[in-house]
N, C-alpha and C positions, 0 to 999 in steps of 0.2 A: 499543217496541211489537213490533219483530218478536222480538226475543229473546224478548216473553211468551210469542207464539204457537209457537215453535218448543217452548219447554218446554212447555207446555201441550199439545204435540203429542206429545212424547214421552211424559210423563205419561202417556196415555190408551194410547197404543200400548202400552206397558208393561201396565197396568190389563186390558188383553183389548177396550178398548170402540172402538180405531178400526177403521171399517167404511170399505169401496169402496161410491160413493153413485153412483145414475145421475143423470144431467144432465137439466134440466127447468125451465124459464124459459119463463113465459106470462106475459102482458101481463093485470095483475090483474081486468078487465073481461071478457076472453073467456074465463076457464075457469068450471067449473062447481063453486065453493067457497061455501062460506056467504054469504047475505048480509050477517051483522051484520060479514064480515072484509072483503068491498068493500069496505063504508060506514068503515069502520075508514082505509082508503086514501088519506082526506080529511085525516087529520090526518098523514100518512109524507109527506115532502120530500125532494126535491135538495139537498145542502147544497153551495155551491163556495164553498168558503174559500179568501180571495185575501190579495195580499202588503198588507203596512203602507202602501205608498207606493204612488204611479201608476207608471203606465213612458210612458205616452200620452195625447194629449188628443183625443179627436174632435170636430167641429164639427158644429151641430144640420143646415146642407146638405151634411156628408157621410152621415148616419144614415143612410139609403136605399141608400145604393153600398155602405157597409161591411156591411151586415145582408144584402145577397139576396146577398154575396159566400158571405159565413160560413154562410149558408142553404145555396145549394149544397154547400161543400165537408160540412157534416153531412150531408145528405141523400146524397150519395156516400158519406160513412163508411158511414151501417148498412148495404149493400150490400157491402161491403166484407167479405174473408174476415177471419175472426181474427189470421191471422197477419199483415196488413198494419197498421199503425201510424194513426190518424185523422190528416187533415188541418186538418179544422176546429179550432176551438177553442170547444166549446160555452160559458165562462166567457165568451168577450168578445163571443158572442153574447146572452149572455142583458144583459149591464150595458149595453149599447148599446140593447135592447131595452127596455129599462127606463129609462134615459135619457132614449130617444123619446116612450117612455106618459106619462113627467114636464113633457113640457114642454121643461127644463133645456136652455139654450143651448148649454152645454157638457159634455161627458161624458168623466169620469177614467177612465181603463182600466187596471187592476189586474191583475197576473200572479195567475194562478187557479194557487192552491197545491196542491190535494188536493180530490179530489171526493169525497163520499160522501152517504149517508142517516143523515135525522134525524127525531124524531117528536115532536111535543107530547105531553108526558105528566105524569100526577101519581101519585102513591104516597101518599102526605099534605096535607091541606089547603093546608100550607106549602111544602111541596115540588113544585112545580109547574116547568116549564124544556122545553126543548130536550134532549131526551138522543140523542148520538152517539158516536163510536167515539172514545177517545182518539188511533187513529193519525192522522186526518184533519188535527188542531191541531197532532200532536207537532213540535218543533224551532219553536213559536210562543213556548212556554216551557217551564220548566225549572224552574220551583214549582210543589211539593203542595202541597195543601190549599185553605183558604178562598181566598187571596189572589183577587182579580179580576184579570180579564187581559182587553182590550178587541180585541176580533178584525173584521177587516172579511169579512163573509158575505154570499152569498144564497142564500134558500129561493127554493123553486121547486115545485110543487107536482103533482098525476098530470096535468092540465090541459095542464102546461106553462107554466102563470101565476105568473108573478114575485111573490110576495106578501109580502117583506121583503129589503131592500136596503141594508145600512148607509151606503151612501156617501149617499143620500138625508137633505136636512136633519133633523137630530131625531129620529134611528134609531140604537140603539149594539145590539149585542152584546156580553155579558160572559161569560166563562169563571168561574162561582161557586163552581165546585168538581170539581177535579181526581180521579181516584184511577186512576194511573197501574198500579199493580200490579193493577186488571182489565179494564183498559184502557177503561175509563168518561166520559164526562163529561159535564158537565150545562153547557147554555147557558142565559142568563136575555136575554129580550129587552124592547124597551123597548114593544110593545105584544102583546096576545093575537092569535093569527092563528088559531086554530080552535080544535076541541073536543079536550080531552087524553083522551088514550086513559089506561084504567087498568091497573094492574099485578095479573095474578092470581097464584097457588100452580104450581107446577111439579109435575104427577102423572106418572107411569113404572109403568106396570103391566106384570105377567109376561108372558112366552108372545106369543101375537096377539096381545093384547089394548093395544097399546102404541097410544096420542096420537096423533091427528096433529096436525104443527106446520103454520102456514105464516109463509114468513118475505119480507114484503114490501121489497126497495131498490130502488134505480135504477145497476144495471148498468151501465160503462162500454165494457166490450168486448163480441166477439158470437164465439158458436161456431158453428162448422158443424155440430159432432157432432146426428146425429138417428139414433130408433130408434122406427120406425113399430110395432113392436110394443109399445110402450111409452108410453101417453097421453100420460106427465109428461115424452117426450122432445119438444123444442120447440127449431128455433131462436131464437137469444138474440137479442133487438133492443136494440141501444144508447140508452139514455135514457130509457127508458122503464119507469113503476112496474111492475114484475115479482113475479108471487110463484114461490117454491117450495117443492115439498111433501114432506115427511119425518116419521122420526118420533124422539123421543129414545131414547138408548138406557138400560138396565140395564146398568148393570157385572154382567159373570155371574160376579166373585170377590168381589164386597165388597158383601150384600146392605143397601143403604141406602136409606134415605127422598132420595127425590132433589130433594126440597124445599129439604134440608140443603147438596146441592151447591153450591160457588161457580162454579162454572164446568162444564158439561157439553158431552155433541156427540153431533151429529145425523147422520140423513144427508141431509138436503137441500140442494142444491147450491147454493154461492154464489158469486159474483164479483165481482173490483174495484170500486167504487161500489159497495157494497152495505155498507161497515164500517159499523156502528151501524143497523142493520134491525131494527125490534121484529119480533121471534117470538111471534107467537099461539097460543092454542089455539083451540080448536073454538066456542068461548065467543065469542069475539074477544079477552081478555085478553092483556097482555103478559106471556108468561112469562121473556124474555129479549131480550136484547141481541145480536148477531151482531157480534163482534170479530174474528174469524180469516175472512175468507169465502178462498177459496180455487178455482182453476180447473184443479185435479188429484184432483179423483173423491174425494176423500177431505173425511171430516164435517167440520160445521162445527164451529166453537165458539163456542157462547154463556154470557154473563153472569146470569147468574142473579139475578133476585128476593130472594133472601139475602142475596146479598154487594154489591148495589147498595143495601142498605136499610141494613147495617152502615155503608157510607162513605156518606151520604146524608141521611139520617134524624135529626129532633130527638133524636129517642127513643134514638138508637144513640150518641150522646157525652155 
């Protein structure tokens, strides 16, 4: 996955289209963006994809000691500068949490593999899933295509409510389909958890007149950087569903219908926990995917509408 991104990046440098983007992370409730892309926030999640096995067992009278532990040490992270490292471990905060809500005498603790964002969504009646970043899963497996591939997750939702937990009885997640070369994937779970967002068309018009995106995840780190002359400049809060705002670019050498792109970049700023973030438009429509987010000033890159519909879609094999 990063070798995508790396080509992918030169790619564009080349092309004329990589831009220096300013930094801009608001907490999707307090800025002042459409309502229909709020409402849209309901269906974007936490994904923490954790390992195959346990490493731990906790017992239902330690729930209580272990949770205001892990509580404090989060709540000292988002205070914390960027450059320091978190102590917490929001993954064995949230399965303990969830544990607790259950009931369950006993609660397995799972090394938390990779954090990122994930959205209910459909494209096709039949196409329906979980769609996120492939770097989140990569090194889970190491087959393209149909094959299924059973992962232990949890969503987690703008709330902060646990609202799917594989290790709970009767709960699987499956990996349905792979497509590593745009760094795509689609999860299928064993029940509905909200309203799927839909996939629109990707427009790019000349001059001023260019889109604006927003691209909603749940960020793992936190900036200092702020520029009060600048609305969209905002310190970054950890954990929490974040948008930011940009717009696509036009290649100024190669005039194309940017519909047609597989892969395009923006300049709105993204960072770690944010791999797989539907990118909207002004509609609320998903115009893309967010695979490359990045914490050096430089565009994103997302997955396109096309090239998720070509690997995806009945209609495309």
């Amino acid at each position: 996955m990063l070798k995508l991104c790396i080509l992918l990046y030169v790619i564009l440098c080349f092309s004329g289209t990589l831009v220096m983007a300013e930094p801009g992370f608001w907490e999707i409730d307090s800025i002042d963006i459409p309502d229909v892309i709020k409402g849209k926030g309901n269906s974007v999640y936490q994904i923490i994809v954790l390992a195959p096995t346990p490493q731990e067992t906790l017992k239902r009278d330690g729930y209580e000691v272990f949770l205001s532990k892990e509580k404090d040490l989060l709540e000292a992270d988002v205070n914390k500068p960027a450059t320091e490292p978190p102590e917490g471990e929001l993954g064995d905060y949230y399965q303990a949490l969830s544990c607790m809500d259950a009931g369950v005498d006993q609660c397995e603790l799972y090394k938390p593999l990779a954090y990122g964002t994930g959205f209910e969504g459909t494209m096709e009646p039949d196409v329906r899933g979980i769609w996120t970043s492939y770097s989140i899963v990569e090194g889970l497996t190491q087959n393209e295509g149909q094959q299924e591939v059973a992962i232990n997750v949890l969503l987690v939702d703008k709330s902060k409510k646990i609202v799917f937990d594989t290790r709970l009885q009767g709960q699987s997640a499956r990996m349905v389909k792979m497509a590593t070369d745009i760094g795509v994937v689609q999860l299928q779970l064993s029940k509905k958890i909200g309203e799927p967002l839909v996939f629109g068309e990707l427009k790019v018009s000349s001059g001023s007149d260019l889109e604006d995106i927003f691209i909603a995840g749940f960020p793992m780190v936190q900036r200092e950087e702020t520029n009060k002359e600048d609305h969209y400049a905002f310190p970054l809060k950890r954990y929490s569903l974040s948008v930011t705002i940009g717009e696509i670019f036009e290649d100024p050498q190669h005039s194309r219908d940017a519909s047609e792109a597989t892969h395009v970049e923006c300049d709105a700023d993204s960072a770690p926990g944010m791999s797989g973030a539907p990118a909207f438009n002004e509609q609320g429509e998903v115009i893309g995917i967010l695979i490359c987010p990045t914490m050096h000033k430089v565009g994103s890159i997302l997955a396109t509408k096309k090239q998720i519909q070509e690997h995806f879609t009945t209609a495309s094999h």
